[in-house]
Jmol script that loads the backbone (N, CA, C; Angstrom):
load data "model"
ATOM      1  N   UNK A   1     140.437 100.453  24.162  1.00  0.00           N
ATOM      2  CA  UNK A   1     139.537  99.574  23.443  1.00  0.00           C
ATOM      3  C   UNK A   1     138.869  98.645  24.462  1.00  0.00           C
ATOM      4  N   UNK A   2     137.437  98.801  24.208  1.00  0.00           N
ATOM      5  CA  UNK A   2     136.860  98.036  25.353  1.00  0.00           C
ATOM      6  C   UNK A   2     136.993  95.914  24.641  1.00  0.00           C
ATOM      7  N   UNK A   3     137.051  95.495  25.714  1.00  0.00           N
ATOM      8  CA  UNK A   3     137.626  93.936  26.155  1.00  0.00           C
ATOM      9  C   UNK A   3     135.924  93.248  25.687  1.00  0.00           C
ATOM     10  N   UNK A   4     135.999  92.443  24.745  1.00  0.00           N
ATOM     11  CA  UNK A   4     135.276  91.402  24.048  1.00  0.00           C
ATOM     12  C   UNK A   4     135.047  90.462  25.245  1.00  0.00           C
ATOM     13  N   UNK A   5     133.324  90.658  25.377  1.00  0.00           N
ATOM     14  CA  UNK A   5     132.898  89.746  26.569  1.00  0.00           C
ATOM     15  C   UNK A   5     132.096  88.853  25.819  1.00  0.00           C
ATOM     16  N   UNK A   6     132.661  87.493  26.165  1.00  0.00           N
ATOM     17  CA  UNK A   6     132.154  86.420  25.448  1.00  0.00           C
ATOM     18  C   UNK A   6     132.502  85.492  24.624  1.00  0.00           C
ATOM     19  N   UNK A   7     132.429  84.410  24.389  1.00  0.00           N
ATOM     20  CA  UNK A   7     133.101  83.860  23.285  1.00  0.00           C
ATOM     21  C   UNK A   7     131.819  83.014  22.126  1.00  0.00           C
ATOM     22  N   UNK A   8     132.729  84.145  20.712  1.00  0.00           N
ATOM     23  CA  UNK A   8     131.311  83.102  19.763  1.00  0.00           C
ATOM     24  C   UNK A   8     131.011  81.719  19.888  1.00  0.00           C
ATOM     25  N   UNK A   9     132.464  81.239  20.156  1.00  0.00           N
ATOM     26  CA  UNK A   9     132.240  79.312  20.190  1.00  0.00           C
ATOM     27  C   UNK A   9     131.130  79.499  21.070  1.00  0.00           C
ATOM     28  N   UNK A  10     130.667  79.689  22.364  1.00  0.00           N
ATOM     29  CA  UNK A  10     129.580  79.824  23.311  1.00  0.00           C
ATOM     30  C   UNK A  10     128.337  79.887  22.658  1.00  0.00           C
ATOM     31  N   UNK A  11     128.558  80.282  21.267  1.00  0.00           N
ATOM     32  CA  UNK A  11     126.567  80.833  21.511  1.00  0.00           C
ATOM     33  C   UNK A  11     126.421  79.594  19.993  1.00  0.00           C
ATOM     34  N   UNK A  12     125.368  79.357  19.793  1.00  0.00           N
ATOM     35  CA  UNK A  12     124.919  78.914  18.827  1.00  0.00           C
ATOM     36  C   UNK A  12     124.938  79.506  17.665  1.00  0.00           C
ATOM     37  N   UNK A  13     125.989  79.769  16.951  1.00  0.00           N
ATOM     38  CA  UNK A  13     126.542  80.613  16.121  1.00  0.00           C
ATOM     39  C   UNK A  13     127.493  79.816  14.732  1.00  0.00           C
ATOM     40  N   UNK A  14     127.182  79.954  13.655  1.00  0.00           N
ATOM     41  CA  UNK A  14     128.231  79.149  12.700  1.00  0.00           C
ATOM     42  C   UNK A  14     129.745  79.325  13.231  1.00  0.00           C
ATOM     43  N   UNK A  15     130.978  79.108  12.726  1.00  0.00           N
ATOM     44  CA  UNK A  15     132.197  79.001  13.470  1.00  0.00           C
ATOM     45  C   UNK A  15     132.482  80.298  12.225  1.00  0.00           C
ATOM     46  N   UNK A  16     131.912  80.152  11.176  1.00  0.00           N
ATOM     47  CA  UNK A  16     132.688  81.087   9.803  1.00  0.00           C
ATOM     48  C   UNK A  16     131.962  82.845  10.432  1.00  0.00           C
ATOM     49  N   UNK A  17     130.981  82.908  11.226  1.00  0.00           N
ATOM     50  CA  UNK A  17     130.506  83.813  11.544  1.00  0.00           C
ATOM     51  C   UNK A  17     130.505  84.382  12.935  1.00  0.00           C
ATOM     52  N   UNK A  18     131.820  85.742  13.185  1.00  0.00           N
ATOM     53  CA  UNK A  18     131.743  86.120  14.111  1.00  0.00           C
ATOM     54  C   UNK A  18     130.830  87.130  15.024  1.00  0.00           C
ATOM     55  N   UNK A  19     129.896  87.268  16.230  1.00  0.00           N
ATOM     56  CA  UNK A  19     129.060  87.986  16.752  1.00  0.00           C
ATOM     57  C   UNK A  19     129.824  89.172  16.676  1.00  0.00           C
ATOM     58  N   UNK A  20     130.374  89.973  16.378  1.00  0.00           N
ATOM     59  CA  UNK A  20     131.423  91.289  16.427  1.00  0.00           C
ATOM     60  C   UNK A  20     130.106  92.409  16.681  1.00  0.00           C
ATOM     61  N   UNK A  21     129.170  92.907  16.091  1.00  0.00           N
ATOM     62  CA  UNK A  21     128.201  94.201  16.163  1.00  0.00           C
ATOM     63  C   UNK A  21     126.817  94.167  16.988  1.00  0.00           C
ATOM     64  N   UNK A  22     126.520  95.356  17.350  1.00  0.00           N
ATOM     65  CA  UNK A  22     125.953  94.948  18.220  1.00  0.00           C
ATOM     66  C   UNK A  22     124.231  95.623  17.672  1.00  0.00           C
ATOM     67  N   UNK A  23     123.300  95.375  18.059  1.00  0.00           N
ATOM     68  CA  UNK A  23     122.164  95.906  17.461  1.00  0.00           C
ATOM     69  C   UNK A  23     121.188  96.142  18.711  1.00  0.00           C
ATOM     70  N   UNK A  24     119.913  97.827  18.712  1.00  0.00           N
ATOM     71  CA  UNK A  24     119.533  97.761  19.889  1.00  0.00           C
ATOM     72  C   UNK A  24     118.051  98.476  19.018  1.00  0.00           C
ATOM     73  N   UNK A  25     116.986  98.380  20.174  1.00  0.00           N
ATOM     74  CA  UNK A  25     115.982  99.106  19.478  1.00  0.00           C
ATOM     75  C   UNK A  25     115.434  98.794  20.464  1.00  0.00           C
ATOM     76  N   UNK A  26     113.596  99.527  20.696  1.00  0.00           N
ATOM     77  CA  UNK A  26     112.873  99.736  21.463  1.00  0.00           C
ATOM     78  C   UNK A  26     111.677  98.726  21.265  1.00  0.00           C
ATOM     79  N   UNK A  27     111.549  98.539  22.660  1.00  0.00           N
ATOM     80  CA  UNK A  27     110.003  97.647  22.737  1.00  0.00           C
ATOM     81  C   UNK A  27     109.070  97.907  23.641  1.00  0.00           C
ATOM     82  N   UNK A  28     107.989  97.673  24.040  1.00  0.00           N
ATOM     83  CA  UNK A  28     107.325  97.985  24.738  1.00  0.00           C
ATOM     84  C   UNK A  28     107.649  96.802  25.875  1.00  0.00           C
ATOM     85  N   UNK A  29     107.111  96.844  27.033  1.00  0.00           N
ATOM     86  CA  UNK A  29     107.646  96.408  28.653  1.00  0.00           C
ATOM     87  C   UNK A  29     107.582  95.057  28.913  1.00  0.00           C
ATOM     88  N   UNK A  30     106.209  95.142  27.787  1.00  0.00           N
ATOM     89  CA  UNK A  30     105.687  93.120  27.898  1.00  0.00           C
ATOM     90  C   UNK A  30     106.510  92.149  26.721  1.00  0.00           C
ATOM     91  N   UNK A  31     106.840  92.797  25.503  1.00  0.00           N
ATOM     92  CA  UNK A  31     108.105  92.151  24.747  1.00  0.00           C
ATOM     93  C   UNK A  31     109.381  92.073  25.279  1.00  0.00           C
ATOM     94  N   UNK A  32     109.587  92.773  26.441  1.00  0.00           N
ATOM     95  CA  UNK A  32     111.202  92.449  26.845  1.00  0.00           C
ATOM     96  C   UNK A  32     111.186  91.746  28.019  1.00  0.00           C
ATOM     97  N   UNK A  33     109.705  91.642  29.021  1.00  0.00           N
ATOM     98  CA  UNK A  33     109.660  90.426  29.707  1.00  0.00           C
ATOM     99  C   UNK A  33     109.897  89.063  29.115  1.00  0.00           C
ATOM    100  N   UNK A  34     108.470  89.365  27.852  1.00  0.00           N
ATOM    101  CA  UNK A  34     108.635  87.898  27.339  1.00  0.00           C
ATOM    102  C   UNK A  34     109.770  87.189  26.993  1.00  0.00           C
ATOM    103  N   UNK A  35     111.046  88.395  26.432  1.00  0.00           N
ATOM    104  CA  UNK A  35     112.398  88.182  25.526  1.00  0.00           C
ATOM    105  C   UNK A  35     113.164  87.334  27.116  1.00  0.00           C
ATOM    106  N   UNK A  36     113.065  88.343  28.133  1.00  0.00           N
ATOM    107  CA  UNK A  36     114.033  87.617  29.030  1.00  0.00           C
ATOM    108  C   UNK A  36     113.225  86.791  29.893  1.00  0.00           C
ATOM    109  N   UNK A  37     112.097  86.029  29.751  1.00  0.00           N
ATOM    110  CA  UNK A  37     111.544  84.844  29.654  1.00  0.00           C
ATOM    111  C   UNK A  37     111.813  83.944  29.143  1.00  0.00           C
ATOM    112  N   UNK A  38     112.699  83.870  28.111  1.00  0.00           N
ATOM    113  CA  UNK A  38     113.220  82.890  27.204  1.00  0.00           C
ATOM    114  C   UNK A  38     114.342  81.985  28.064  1.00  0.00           C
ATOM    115  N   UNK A  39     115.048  80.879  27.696  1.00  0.00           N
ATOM    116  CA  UNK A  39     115.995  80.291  28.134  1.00  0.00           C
ATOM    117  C   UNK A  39     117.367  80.943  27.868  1.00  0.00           C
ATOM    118  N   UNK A  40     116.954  81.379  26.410  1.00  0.00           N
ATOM    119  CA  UNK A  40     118.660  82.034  25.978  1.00  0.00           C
ATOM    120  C   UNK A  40     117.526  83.570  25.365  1.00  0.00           C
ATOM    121  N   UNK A  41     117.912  84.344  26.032  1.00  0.00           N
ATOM    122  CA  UNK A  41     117.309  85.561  24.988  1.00  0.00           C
ATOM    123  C   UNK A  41     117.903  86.411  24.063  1.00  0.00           C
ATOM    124  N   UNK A  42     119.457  85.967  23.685  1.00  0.00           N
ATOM    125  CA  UNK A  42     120.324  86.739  23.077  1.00  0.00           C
ATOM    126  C   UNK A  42     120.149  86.138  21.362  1.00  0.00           C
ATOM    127  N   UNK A  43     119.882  84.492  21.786  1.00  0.00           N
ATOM    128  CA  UNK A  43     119.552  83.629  20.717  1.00  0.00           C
ATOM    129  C   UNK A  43     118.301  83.867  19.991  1.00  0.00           C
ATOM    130  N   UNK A  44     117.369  84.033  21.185  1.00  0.00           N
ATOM    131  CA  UNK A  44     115.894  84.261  20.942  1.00  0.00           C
ATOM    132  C   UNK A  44     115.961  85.070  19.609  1.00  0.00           C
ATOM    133  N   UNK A  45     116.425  86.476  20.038  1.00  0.00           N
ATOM    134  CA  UNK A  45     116.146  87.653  19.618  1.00  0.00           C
ATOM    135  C   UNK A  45     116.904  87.499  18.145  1.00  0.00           C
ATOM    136  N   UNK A  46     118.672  86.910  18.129  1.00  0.00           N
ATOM    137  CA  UNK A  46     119.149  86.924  16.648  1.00  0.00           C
ATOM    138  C   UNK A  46     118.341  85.606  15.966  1.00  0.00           C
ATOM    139  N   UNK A  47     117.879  84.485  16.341  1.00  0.00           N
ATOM    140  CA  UNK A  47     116.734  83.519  15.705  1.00  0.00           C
ATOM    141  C   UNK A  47     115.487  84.201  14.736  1.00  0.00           C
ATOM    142  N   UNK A  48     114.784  85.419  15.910  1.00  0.00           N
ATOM    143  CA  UNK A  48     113.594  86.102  15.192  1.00  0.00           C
ATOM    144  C   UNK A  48     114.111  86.926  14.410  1.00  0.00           C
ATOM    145  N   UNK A  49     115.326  87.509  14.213  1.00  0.00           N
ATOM    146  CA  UNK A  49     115.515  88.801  13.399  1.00  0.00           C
ATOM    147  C   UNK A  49     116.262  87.456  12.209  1.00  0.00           C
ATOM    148  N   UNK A  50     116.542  86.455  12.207  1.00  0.00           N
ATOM    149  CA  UNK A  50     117.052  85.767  10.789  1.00  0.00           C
ATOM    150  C   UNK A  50     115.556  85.621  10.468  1.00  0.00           C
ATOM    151  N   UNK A  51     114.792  85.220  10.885  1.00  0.00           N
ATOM    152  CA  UNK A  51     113.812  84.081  10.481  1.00  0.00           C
ATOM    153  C   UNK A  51     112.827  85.720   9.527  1.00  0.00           C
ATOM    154  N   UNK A  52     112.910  86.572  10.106  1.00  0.00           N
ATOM    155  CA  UNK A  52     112.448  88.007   9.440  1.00  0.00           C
ATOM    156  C   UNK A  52     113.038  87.991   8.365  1.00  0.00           C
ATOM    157  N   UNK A  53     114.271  87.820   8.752  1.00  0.00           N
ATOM    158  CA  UNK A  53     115.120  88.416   7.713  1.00  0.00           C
ATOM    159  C   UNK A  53     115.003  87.508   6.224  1.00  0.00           C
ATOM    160  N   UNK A  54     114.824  86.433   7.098  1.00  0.00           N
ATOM    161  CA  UNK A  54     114.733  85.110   5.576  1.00  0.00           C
ATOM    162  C   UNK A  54     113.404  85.386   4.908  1.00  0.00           C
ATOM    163  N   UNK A  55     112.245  85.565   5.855  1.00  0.00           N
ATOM    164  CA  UNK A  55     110.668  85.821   5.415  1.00  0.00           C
ATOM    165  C   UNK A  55     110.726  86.788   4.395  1.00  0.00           C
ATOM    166  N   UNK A  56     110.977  87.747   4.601  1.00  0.00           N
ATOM    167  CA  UNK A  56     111.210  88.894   3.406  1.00  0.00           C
ATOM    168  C   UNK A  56     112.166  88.902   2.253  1.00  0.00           C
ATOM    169  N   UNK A  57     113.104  88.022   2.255  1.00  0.00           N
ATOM    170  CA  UNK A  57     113.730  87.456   1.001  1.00  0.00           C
ATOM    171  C   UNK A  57     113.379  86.163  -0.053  1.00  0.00           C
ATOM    172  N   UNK A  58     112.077  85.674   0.408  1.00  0.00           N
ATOM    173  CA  UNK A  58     111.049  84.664   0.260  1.00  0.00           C
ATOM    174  C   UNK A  58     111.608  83.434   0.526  1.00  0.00           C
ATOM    175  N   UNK A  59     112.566  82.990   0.986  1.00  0.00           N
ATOM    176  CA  UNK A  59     113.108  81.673   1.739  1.00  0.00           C
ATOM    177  C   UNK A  59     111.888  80.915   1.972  1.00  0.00           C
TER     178      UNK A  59
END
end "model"
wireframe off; spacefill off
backbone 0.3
color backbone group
């Protein structure tokens, strides 16, 4: 069993909600500059996929 790198307390994360899964998909060359242009891009990226995620549930 591969060894859990990281700790949720670390990321900006609720405490009731653990980072456990992992999610991947394709972008073109200038979205993954911009992504690891960011300060935190791990945040970046789960920030835009809630804020999607809320947009389409009409939040």
């Amino acid at each position: 069993m591969a060894k859990a790198k990281g700790k949720p307390e670390n990321f900006d994360n609720p405490p009731s909600k653990e980072l456990t899964d992992q999610l991947s998909f394709r972008v073109t060359k200038e979205m993954k500059e911009e992504v690891k242009a960011q300060d935190d891009p791990p945040q970046f990226c789960r920030d835009a996929v809630q804020k999607a995620l809320d947009e389409k549930k009409g939040k």
